[in-house]
Backbone as CSV, one residue per row, in Angstrom:
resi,resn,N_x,N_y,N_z,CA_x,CA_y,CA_z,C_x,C_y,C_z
1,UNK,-78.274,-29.447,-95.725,-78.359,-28.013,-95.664,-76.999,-27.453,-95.263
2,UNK,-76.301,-26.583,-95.746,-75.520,-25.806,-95.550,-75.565,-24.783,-94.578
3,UNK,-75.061,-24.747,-93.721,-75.072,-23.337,-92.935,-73.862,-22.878,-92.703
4,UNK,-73.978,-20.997,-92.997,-72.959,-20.156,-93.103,-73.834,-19.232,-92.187
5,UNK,-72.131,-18.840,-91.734,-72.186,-17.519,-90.633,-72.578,-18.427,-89.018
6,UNK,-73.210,-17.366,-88.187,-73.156,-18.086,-86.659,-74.615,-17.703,-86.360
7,UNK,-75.479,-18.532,-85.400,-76.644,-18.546,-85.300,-76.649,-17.388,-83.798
8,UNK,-77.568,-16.995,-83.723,-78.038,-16.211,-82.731,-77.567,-16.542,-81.492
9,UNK,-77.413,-17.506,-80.919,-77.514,-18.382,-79.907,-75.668,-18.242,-79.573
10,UNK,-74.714,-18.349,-80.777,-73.173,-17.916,-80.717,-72.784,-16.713,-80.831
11,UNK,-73.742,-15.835,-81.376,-73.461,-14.585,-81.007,-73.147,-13.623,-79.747
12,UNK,-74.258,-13.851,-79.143,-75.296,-13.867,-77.952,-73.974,-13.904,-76.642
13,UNK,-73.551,-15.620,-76.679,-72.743,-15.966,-75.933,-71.147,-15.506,-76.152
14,UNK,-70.592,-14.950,-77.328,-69.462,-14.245,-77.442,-69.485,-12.768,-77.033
15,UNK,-70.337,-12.286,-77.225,-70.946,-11.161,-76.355,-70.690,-10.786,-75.132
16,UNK,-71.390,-11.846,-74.731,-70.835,-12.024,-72.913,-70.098,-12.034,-72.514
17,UNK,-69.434,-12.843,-73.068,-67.832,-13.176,-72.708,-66.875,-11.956,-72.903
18,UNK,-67.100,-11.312,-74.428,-66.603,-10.061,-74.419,-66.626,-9.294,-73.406
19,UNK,-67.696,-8.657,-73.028,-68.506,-8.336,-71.952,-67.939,-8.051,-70.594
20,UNK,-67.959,-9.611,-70.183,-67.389,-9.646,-68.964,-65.689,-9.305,-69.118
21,UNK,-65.297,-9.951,-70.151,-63.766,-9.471,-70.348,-63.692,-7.755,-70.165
22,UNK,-64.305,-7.148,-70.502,-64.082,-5.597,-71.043,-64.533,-4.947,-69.265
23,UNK,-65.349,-5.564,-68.448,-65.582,-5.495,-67.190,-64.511,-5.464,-66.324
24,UNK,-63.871,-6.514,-66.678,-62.501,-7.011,-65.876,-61.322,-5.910,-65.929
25,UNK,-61.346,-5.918,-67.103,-60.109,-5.127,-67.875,-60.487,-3.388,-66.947
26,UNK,-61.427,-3.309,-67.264,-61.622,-1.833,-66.810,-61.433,-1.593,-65.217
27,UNK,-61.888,-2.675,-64.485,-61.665,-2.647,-62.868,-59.993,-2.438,-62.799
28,UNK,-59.545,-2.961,-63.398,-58.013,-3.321,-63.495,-57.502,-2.100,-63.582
29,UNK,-57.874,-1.671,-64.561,-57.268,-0.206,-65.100,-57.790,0.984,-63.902
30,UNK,-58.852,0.819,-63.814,-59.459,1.718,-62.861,-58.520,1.366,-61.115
31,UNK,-57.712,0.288,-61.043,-57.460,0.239,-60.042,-56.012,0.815,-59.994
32,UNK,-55.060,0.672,-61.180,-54.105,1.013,-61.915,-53.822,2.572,-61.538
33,UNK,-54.517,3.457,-61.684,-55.263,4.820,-61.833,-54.963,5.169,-60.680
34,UNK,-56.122,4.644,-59.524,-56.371,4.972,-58.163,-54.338,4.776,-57.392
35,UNK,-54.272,3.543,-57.870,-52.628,3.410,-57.089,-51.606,4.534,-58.048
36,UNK,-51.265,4.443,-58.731,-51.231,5.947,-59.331,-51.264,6.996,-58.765
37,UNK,-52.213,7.415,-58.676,-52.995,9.064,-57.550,-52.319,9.123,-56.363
38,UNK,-52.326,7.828,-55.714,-51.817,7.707,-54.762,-50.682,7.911,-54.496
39,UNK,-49.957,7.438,-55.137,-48.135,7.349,-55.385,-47.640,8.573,-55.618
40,UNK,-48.423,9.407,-56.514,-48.191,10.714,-56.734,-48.566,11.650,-55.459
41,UNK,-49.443,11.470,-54.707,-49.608,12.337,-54.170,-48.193,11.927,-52.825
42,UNK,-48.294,10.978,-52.491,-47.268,10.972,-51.257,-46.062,11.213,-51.753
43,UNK,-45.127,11.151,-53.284,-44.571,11.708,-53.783,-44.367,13.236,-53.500
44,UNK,-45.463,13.825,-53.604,-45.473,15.114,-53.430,-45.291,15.926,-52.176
45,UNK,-46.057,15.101,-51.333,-45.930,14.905,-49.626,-44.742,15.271,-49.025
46,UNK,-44.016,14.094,-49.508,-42.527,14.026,-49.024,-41.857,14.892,-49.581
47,UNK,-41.940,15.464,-51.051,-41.170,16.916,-51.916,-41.423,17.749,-50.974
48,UNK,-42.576,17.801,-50.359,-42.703,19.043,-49.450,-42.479,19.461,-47.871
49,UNK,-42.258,17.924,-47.144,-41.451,17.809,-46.317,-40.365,17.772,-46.653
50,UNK,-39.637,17.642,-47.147,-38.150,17.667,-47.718,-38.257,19.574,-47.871
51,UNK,-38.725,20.130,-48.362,-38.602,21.291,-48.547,-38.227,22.404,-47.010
52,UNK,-39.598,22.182,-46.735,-40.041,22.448,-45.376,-38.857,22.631,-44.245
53,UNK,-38.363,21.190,-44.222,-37.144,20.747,-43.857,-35.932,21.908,-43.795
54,UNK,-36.012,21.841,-44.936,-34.424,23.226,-45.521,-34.679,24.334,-45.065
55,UNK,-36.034,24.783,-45.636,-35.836,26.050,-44.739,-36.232,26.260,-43.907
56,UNK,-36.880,25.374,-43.295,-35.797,25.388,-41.507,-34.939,25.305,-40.958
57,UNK,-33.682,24.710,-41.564,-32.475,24.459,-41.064,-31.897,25.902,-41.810
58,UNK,-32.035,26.210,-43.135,-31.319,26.968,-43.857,-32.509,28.683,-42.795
59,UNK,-33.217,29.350,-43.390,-33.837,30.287,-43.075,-34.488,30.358,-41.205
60,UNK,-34.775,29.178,-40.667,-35.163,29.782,-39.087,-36.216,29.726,-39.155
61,UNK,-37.569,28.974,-40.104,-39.125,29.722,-40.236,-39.698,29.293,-38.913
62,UNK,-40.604,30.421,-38.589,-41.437,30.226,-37.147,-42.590,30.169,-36.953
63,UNK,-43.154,29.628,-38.683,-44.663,29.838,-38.827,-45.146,28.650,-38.690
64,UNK,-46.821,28.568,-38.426,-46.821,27.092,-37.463,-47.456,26.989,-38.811
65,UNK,-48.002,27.819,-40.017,-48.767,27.117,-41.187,-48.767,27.959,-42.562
66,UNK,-48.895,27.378,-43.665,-48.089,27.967,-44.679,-48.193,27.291,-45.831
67,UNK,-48.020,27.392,-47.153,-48.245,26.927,-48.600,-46.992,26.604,-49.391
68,UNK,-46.500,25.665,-50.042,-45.545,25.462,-50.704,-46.061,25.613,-51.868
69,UNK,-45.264,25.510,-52.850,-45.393,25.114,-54.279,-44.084,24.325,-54.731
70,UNK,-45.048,23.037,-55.031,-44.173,21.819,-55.586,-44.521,21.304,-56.893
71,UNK,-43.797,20.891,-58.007,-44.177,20.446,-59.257,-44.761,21.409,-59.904
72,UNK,-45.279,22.371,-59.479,-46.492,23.309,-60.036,-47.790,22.925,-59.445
73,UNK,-47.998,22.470,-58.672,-49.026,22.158,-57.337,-48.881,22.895,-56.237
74,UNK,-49.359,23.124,-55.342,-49.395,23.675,-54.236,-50.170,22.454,-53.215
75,UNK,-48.968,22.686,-51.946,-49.391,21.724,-51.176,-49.474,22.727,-49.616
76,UNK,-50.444,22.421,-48.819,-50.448,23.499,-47.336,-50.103,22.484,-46.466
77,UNK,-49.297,23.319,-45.375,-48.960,22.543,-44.525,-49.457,23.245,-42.983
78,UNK,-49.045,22.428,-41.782,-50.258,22.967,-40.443,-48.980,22.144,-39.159
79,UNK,-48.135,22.929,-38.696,-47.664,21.845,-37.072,-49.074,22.247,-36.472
80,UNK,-49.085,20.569,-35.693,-50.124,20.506,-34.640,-49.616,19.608,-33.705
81,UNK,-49.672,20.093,-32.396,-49.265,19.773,-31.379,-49.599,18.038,-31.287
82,UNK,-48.759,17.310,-30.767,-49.171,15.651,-30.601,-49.184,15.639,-29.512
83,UNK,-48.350,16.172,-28.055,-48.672,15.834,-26.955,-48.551,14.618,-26.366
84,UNK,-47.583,14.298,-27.044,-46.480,12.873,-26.622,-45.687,12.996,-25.771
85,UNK,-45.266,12.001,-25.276,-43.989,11.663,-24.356,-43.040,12.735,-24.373
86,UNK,-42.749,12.965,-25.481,-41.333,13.809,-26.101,-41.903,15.065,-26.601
87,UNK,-43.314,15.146,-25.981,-43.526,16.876,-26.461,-43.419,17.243,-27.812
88,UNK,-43.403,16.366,-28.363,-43.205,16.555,-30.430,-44.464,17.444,-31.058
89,UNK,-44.639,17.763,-31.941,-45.247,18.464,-33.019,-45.616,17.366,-34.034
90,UNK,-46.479,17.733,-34.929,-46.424,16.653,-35.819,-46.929,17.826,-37.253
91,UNK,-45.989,17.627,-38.138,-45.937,18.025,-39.440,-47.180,17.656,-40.316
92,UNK,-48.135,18.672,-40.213,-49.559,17.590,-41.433,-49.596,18.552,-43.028
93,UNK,-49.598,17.317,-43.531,-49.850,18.205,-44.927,-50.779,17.941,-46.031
94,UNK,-50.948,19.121,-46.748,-52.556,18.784,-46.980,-52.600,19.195,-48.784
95,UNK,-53.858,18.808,-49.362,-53.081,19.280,-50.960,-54.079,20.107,-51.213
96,UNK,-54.991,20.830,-50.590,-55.900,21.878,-50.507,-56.211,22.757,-49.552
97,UNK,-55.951,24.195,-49.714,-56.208,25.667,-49.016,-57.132,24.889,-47.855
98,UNK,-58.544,24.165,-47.942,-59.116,24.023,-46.646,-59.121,22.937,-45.825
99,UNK,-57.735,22.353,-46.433,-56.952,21.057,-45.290,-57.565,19.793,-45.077
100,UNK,-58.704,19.708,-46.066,-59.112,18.802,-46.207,-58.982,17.449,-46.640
101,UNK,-58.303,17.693,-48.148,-57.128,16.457,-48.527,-55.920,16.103,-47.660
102,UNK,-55.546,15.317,-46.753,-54.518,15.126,-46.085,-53.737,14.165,-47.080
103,UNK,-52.397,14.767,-47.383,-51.442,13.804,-48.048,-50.119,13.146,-47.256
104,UNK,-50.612,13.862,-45.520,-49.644,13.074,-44.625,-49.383,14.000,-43.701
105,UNK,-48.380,13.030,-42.227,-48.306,14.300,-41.393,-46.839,13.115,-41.112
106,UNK,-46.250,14.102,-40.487,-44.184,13.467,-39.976,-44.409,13.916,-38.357
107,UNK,-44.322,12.779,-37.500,-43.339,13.576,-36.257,-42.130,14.666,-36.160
108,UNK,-42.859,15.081,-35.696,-41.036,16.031,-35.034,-41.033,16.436,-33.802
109,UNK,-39.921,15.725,-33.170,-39.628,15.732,-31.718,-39.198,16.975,-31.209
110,UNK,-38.731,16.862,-30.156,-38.501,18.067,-29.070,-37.477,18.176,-29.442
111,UNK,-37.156,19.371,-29.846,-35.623,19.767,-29.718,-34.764,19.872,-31.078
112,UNK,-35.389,19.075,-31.872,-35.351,19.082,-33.222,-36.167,19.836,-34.448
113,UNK,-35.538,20.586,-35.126,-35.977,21.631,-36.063,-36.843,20.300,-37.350
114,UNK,-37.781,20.636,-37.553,-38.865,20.059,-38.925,-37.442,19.644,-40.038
């Protein structure tokens, strides 16, 4: 007897295998993604401490909280007292109006401008 093509039984099991391959692949990618998001956002973080920065040294600002716009994003920022050794402030910044996303916060010591 001749047999052509693949019986049920090899189908079945290439399937799976596909399967689980296409499983794998996607965790991967999906993890790819997440580190991504990430990178970008502390990217952005730091654009906006860096900003922050200037015009304080350049302008004098005396506001303890306030909104940037970076990339075409908007990032808010909040000093909140740390109550350390050195009496510092700590720089928090956030990537939504109700401060909920935190994308980071910087020390800043006594005596030293943000």
């Amino acid at each position: 007897m001749n047999q052509r093509g693949f019986t049920l039984l090899e189908v079945l099991v290439a399937l799976a295998i596909v399967a689980f391959m296409a499983v794998g692949v996607s965790q991967v990618i999906g993890q790819r993604l997440d580190i991504a998001g990430v990178a970008q956002a502390r990217e952005r973080a730091q654009l906006c401490a860096r900003e922050l920065q200037a015009r304080w040294q350049v302008e004098g600002l005396t506001a303890s909280q306030g909104e940037l716009s970076q990339g075409g994003e908007r990032c808010y920022w909040r000093l909140e007292g740390a109550g350390g050794p050195l009496g510092g402030q700590r720089l928090a910044l956030y990537a939504d109006a109700a401060l909920g996303r935190a994308l980071g916060d910087w020390p800043i010591h006594a005596g030293a401008q943000p």
